[in-house]
N, C-alpha and C positions, 0 to 999 in steps of 0.2 A: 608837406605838399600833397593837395588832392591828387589821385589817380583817376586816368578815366571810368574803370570799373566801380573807386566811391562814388563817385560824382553821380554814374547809375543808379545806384543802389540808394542813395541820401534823394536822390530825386520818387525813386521808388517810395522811400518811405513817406517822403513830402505828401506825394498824390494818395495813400493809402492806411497812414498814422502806425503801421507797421508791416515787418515779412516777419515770412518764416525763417527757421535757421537754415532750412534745405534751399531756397532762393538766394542765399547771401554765401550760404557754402559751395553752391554752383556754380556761381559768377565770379567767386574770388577764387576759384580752381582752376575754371577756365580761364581767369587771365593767369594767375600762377606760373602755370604748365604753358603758356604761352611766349613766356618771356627766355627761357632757354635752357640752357644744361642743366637742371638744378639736383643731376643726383649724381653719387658720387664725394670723395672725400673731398674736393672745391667746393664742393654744393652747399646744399639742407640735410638729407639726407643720404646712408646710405640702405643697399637692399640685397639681399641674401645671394644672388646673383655677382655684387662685385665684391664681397667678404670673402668666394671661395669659387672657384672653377667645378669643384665636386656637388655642389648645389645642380648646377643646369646639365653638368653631366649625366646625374642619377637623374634628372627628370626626363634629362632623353633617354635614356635607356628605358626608364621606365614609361613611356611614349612609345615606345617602339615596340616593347612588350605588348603594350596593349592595342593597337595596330593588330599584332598579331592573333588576340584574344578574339578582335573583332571581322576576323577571317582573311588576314592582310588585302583589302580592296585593292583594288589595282590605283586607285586614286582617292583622293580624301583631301580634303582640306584641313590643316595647320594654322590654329589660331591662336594668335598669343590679343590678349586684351589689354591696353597699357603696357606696351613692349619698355618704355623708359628706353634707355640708349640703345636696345637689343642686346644685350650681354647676355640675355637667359637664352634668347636663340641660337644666339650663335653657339652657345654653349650644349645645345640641345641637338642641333644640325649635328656637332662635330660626334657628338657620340651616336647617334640614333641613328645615321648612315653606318654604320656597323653593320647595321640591320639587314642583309640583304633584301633591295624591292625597296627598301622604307623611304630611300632617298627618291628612287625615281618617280613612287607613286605618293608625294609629299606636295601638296601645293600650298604655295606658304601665302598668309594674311595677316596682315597687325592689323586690330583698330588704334587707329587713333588720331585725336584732334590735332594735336597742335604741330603746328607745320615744320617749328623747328626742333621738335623729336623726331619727325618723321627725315627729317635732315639728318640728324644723328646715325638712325638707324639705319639709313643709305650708306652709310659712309662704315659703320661695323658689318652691316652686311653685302659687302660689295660679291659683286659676281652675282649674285642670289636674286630671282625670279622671283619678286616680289608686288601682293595688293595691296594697298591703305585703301582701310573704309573708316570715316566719322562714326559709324555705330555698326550693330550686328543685323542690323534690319538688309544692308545693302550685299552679305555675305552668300555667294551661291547654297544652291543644294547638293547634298550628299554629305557622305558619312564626313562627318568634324572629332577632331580630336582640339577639344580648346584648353591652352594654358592660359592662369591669371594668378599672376603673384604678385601681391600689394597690389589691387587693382582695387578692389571694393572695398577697402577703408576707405577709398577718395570720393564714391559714392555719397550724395547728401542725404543726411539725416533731418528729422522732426525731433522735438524733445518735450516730455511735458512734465509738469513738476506738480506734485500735491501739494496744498497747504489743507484748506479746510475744506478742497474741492479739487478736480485735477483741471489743471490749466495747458497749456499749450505756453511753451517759452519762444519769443517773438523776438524780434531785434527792431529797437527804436533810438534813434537820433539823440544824441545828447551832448549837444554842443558842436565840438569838434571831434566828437567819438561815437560810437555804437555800444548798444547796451542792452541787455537782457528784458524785457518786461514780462509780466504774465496778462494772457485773455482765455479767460473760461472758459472751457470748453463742456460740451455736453457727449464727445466720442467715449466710448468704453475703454480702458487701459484694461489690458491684461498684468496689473502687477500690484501688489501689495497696496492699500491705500493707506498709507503710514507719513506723518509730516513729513518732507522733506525728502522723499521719493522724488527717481528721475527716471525717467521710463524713453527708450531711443525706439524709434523706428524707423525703416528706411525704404519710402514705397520706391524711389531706384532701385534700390537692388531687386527687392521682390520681382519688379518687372526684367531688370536682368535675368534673373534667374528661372523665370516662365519660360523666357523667348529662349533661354539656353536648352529647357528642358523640354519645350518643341520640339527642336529642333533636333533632339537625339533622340526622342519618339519617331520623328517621322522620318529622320533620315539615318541612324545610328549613329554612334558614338562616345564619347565622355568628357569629361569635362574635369581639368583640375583645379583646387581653388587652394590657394596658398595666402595665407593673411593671419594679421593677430586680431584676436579676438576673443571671444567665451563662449563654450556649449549652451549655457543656459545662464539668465541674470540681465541685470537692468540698473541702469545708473549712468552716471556721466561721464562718457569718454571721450568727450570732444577735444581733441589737442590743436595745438599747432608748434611747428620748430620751423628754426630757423638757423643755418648755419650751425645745424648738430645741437640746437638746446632751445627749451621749453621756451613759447614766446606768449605773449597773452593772444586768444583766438579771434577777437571780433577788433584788434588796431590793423590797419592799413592792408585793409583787403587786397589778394593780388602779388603779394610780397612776401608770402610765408606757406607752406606747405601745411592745409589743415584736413585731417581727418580723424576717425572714430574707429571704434572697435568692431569688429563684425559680430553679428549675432549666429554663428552657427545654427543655434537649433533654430533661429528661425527661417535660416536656407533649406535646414534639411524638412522643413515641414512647407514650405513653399513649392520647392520641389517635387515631394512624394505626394501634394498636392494635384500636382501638374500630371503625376504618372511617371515619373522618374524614379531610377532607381537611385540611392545614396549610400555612400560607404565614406564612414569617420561621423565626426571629424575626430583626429589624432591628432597630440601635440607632435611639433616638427621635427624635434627632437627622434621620437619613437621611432616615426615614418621615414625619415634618414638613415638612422640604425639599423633596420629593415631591409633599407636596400644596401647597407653595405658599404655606407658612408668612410668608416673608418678602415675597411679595406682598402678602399678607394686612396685614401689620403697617406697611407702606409706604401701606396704603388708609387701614386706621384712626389713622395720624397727621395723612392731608392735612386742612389745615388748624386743626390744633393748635398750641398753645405748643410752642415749642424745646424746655420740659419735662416735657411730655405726653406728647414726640414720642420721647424719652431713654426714658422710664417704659416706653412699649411695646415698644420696641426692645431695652431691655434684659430684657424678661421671657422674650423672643423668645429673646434671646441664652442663658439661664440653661436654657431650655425643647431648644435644640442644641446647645451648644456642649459639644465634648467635656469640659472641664474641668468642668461644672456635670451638668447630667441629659441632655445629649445621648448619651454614650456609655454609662452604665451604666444606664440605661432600656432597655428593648427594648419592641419589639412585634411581637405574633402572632396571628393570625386562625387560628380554625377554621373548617372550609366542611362544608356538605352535600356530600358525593362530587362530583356533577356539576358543581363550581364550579371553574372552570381558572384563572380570571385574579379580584383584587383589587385596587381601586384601590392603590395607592403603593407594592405589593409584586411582588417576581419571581411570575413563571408558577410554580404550584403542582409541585413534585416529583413526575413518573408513581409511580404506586404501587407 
């Protein structure tokens, strides 16, 4: 049964004899994430935030640290991008009020579209003085501390594929399904020109990541980015799941959670572009470790059941270990220029 977002997109291609993959991953995310709760162990997915309480904890603390790096302001903006149900916030509030000053000089923002996360997130963060904005463009000024975890994997990508020339991979009608084609292109690829090369790029993010690194030029602050991905490399990572397992990417747009791999180095050269400063990316693993994850996870079992004690531990373990999200996770901060050092990261690269 057509959806009204195929019905778009099949019309799209009618008038146009093809899109792009970044047009069809747009519009089949926006309605996606429109249709309701889809994360969590009901859902599609789930995301580091409901595997372990010690995830949003150590990111508030470490939020709060750096707050204070950045000369504790009396006031600042609190940005989560893609908050998903608010579990990371909530999880962040409850530790980073620790902090004396942090809570009261804290003003909290989520972006996000879809009306019925933002419902969600009303209802986990009840009591809490809360913005929704559709994008970062409608976000006041002053200093921002922004969080984003699994935010820009859902970013649309471009793809383009060599054969005897590199082409641009397109999506065109075929039948009662969508399908891969190639059209020529004459752009430059930065990547090996070898048969059967896939080369991603993602001008959303890049523009993400300008407006991010604005805006902590002009007003201070940092920025964390939590996602899987790869420092450097190029190939085809476009997924989609459904219901916790692999679904094919281009059936029934709208009904399946699809995103790609982050290109790290190409954030951090976007950004030091921009005039930002950048620290990592580090696998998640590491960057956990660092702050003290398994400390953390050793407090919150004293005195628990032997299976309570198992349940945390192992969330812990799922959260580093390289076999699970420890190694294909990374994370990355951006800084306001003047910012040398960050909690659980190397000293920032001279510019």
């Amino acid at each position: 049964m057509s959806t009204s977002v195929e019905a778009a997109l099949r019309a799209r291609i009618d008038a146009e004899g093809s899109i792009g993959l970044d047009v069809f991953m747009e519009a089949a995310n926006a309605a996606y994430y429109a249709t309701g709760d889809v994360i969590g162990a009901a859902g599609d997915f789930i995301t580091a935030p409901e595997i372990s309480q010690c995830f949003g904890e150590l990111v508030g603390l470490w939020a709060a640290v750096t707050w204070q790096s950045l000369g504790a302001p009396a006031a600042f903006n609190l940005v989560e991008l893609g908050p998903g149900r608010g579990t990371l916030m909530a999880d962040v509030l409850r530790s980073a009020v620790l902090m004396p000053g942090f809570g009261a000089a804290a003003q909290l923002h989520l972006v996000e579209r879809s009306s019925s996360l933002r419902h969600r997130q009303r209802r986990t963060l009840t009591g809490r003085d809360i913005r929704w904005h559709d994008s970062l463009a409608s976000l006041p000024p002053g200093p921002t501390l922004f969080l984003a975890n699994e935010f820009l994997d859902a970013l649309p990508i471009r793809q383009w594929a060599f054969t005897d020339r590199w082409n641009e991979r397109r999506i065109a009608g075929d039948g009662d399904a969508f399908r891969f084609v190639l059209a020529p292109t004459a752009r430059s690829i930065p990547a090996p020109a070898v048969a059967g090369s896939i080369y991603e790029d993602s001008p959303a993010i890049d523009a993400v990541v300008r407006e991010i690194a604005a805006r902590l030029i002009r007003d201070g602050g940092t920025a964390l980015l939590i996602d899987y991905g790869y420092a450097q490399g190029h190939g085809d990572t476009l997924q989609a799941v459904r219901r916790h397992a692999p679904v094919e990417a281009l059936a029934a747009p709208g009904t399946r959670d699809l995103t790609a791999h982050v290109n790290f180095g190409a954030v951090a050269a976007t950004a030091r572009a921009a005039g930002a400063g950048v620290f990592g990316p580090l696998e998640q693993g590491t960057w956990l470790r660092r702050l003290g994850i398994e400390v953390r996870a050793e407090k919150l079992g004293r005195g628990k059941s032997a299976e309570v004690r198992e349940s945390i531990l192992a969330g812990v373990r799922r959260l580093t270990d390289a076999r699970a999200m420890g190694s294909l996770f990374k994370v990355m901060a951006l800084a306001q220029p003047s910012l040398n050092t960050l909690e659980g990261f190397d000293p920032k690269e001279p510019a």
